[in-house]
C-alpha positions, -999 to +999 in steps of 0.1 A: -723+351-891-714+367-858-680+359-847-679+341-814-666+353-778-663+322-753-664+332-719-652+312-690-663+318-658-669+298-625-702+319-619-730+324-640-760+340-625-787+330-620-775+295-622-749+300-597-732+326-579-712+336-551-709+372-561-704+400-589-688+381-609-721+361-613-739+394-620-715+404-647-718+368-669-759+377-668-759+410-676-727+415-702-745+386-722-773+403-738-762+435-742-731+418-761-751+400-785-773+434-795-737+447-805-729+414-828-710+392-808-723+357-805-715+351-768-713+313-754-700+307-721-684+276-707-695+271-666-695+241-645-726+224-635-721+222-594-747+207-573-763+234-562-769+248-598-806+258-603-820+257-635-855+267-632-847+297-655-843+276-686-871+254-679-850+229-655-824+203-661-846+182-683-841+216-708-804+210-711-793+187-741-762+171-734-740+163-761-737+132-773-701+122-771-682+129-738-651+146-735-622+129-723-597+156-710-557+145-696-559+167-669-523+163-644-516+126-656-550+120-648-583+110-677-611+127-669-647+124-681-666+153-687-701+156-703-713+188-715-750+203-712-757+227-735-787+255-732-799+286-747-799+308-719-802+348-712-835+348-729-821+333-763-790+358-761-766+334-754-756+297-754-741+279-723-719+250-720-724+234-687-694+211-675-702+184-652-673+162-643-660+143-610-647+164-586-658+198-604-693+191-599-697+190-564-722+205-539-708+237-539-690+262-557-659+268-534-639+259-505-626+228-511-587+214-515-584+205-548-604+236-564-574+244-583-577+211-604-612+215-605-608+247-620-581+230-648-609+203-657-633+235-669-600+251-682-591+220-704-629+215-711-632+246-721-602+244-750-620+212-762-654+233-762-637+258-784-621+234-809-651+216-812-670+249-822-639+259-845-647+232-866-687+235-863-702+243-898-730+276-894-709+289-870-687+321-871-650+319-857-641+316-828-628+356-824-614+360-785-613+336-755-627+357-721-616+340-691-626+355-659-607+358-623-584+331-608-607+302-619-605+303-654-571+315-654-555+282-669-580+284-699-553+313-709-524+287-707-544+258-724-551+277-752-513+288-757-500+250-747-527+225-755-530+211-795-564+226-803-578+246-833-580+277-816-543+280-809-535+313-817-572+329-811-571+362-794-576+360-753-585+384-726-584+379-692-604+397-666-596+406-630-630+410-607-608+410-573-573+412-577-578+400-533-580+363-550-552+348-571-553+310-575-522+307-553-507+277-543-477+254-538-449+251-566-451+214-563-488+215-574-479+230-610-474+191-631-510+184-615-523+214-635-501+207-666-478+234-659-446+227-669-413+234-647-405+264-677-440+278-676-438+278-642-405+295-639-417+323-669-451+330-663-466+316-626-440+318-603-444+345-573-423+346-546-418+310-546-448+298-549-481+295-582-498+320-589-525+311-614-540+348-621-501+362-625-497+334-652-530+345-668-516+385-667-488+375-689-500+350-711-531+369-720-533+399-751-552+420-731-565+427-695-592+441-682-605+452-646-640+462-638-632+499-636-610+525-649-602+535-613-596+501-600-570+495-629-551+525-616-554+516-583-540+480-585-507+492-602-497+505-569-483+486-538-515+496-515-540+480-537-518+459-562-520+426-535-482+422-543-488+422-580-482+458-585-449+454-600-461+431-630-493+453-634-472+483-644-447+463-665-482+451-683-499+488-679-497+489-719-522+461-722-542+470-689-573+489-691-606+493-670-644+491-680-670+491-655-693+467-648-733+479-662-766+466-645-794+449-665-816+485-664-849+457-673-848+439-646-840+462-623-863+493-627-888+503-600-915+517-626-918+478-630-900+461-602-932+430-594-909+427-560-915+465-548-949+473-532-953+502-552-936+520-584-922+548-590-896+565-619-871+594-623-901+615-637-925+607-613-910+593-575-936+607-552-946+569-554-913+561-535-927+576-503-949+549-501-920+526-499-907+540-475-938+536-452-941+500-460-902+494-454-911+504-420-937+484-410-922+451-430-890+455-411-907+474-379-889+505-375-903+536-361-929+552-385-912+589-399-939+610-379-930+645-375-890+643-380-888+617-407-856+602-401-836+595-428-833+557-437-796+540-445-798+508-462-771+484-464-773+451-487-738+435-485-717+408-484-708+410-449-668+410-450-638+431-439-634+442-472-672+459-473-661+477-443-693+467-424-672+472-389-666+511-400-707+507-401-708+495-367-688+515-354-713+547-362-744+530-360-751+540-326-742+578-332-760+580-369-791+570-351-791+592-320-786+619-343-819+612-359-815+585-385-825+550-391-805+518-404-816+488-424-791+461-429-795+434-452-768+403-455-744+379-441-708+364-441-681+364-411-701+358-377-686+384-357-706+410-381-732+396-381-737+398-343-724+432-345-752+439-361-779+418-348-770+435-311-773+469-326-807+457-332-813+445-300-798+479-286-822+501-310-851+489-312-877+505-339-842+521-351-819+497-361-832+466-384-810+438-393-814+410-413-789+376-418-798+368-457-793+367-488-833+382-496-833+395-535-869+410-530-861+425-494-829+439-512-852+458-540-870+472-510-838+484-495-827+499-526-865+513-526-870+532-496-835+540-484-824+575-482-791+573-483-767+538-489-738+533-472-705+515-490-678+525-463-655+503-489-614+495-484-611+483-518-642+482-542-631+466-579-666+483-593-689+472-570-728+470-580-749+477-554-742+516-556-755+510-593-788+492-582-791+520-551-790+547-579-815+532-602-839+527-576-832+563-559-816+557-527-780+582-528-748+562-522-722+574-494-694+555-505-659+556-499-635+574-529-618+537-543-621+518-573-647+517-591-671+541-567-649+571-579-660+557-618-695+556-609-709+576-585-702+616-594-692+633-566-716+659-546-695+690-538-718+715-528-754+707-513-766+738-526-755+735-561-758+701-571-752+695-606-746+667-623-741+649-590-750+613-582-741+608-544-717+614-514-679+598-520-654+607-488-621+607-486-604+592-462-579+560-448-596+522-451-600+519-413-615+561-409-651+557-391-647+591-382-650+603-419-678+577-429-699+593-398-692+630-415-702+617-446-731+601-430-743+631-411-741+657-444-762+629-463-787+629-436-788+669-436-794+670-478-822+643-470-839+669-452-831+692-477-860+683-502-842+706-529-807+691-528-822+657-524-847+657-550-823+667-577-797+643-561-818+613-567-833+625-603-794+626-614-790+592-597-818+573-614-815+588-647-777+581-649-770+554-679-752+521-662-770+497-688-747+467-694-755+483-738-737+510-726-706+487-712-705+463-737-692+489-767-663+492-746-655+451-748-661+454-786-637+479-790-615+459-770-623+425-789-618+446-821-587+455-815-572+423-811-581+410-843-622+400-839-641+408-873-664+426-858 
């Protein structure tokens, strides 16, 4: 019998997600049960949970005893949904309980003890399956990000019978920590000692620092970002303890699902095209156009730059407004795809206004239109200050569209760097070098991609590299067995 990894994560795509770390609990899944791991995941079950993917909620089976979890001196109820999901690959435990299973996923005051009621659930989930007969053991606890971080303290502190299994805990953005008041620690069942040993930072809890020393092993979602973090520019005042804990640090990138997301069979892109055989793509292009009503290429065929983001400081969709109006006049056009802070947002939306037939912008979150993006885009643009992995330069490459992308984290692990436009090697798109706030050097960057987009050459064998480079999720998950291996999984 396979052993058993549990995963704990707040997001699990597509029943709920808020970003890439959604992405990664649907696509590691799969490609960790075709290397032998039996991979069950323990979620919450919020309100805006959609389950149309599994045949809707009718398709859950719940089980038939609650759990009763002492969470902070208080009794909570919690009832468990269980579900084959990822196509059969995997089995999901969804939590619903008061106050976890609210509208949403974030942003409300008590998420930290929302967070301990799927932390304790999950313990319970595990001992339950510990003592299951047909099953194999339970061989490492995965928690993910701030969330889950407790489920790395209950397993060392709470009676259960997988005390002493094998945990690793993964870091997504390092920018989020769990961090709160000291007072809050007994409502979390953290006790005074735990606090003062493993989760107390400058005063105050700190959730994911706990989870860093409590943990076996670590894991980012890069080489690259690993590196980065254990220095005081990107290390979000947890550089010090990342390089005490370097030994039992290391980086993997995150994979994409390369099924769902190939354009020879993409049912959301108007036409399809491969590695072998892109001329399709052009097509694309032209239908980008009129669908978003830019300019048609006519004799100078300006190149198109597609963004699909989050639209955050972080992304560095400013440094993009900041050159929009210069990419443009020097022959280019710009599709923008996304949302988040407002004053973005209108940066972009007046851009629009300002370039008409040049400049498209859209305020969604539009799967299908993304694809398109991806599709018929030249060049993408991820003008990044701190990028953990980062999967949208993965989907642009699959689908042919060259990333420009700022040299950090996980962009220097995936994209290979183009050094010479007239010898392009093994090269996969444009990374700059350059400081967090330097719009001059994403406009350089910007202006040589739009050159080698005229350059049919350099372009042609860019985008073959880029689509035929492996990023499967097969390909990431070895690396996690190895890692589960060598903390004691029979595997």
């Amino acid at each position: 019998m396979k052993p058993i990894a549990l995963h704990v994560a707040s997001e699990v795509a597509p029943f709920h997600k808020a970003g890439g770390l959604g992405d990664v609990l649907s696509g590691l899944p799969p490609a960790l049960d075709r290397a032998g791991v039996d991979v069950r995941i323990v979620t919450p079950r919020y309100g805006v949970s959609k389950f149309a993917s599994v045949g809707g909620l009718g398709a859950l089976h719940p089980w038939p005893l609650p759990l009763d979890l002492a969470v902070g001196g208080q009794n909570v109820r919690a009832r468990v949904l269980e579900a084959k999901t990822h196509g059969g690959t995997a089995t999901t435990y969804f939590v619903e309980a008061i106050h976890l299973s609210r509208g949403e996923l974030y942003g409300y005051g008590d998420d930290a003890f929302r967070f301990a009621i799927l932390c304790k659930a999950s313990i319970a989930i595990a001992s339950v399956l510990a003592r299951s007969k047909g099953l194999g053991p339970i061989g490492v606890l995965h928690a993910h990000d701030w969330h889950a971080a407790l489920a790395m303290h209950y397993a060392r502190s709470v009676a259960s019978a997988i005390r002493g299994v094998p945990t690793v805990y993964t870091i997504h953005n390092l920018a989020y920590q769990g961090e709160l008041p000291a007072s809050t620690s007994p409502f979390l069942d953290i006790g005074w000692s735990d606090y003062h040993q493993a989760f107390e930072s400058y005063g105050a809890l700190n959730l994911m620092k706990g989870a860093l020393l409590i943990a076996d092993r670590v894991t980012t979602v890069s080489p690259n970002y690993a590196c980065e973090i254990q220095s005081s520019e990107y290390g979000q005042g947890l550089d010090g303890l990342l390089r005490h804990i370097a030994f039992k640090l290391s980086g993997i990138a995150n994979g994409i699902d390369t099924k769902s997301w190939d354009p020879a069979t993409d049912p959301k892109l108007p036409v399809h095209f491969s590695a072998d055989d892109p001329e399709a793509r052009e097509l694309g292009r032209a239908a980008l156009r009129w669908e978003l009503g830019l300019a048609h290429g006519g004799r100078e065929d300006p190149p198109i730059l597609g963004v699909v983001s989050r639209f955050t400081h972080q992304k560095g969709i400013d440094l993009i407004a900041d050159v929009a109006d210069a990419y443009v006049r020097g022959g280019g056009q710009i599709v923008a795809l996304g949302e988040g802070d407002t004053h973005l947002e209108e940066r972009l939306h007046y851009l629009g206004l300002a370039h008409p037939g040049r400049i498209a912008f859209r305020r969604a979150f539009d799967d299908g239109l993304a694809r398109r993006i991806y599709g018929a885009s030249d060049l993408f643009a991820m003008p990044s200050r701190f990028e953990p992995c980062g999967l949208a330069q993965l989907y642009a490459m699959r689908y042919g569209s060259i990333p420009v992308a700022r040299a950090t984290g996980g962009l220097v692990d995936t994209v290979h760097r183009l050094h010479n436009q007239h010898d392009v090697g093994g090269a996969t798109g444009i990374l700059y070098d350059g400081g967090e706030d330097d719009a001059g050097a994403l406009l350089k960057a910007l202006e040589w991609g739009r050159a080698i987009a005229r350059d049919a050459g350099a372009l042609g064998t860019l985008r073959r590299n880029a689509m035929s480079a492996n990023h499967s999720w097969d390909h990431r998950a070895l690396a996690y067995v190895d890692l589960y291996r060598s903390i004691g999984m029979p595997i």
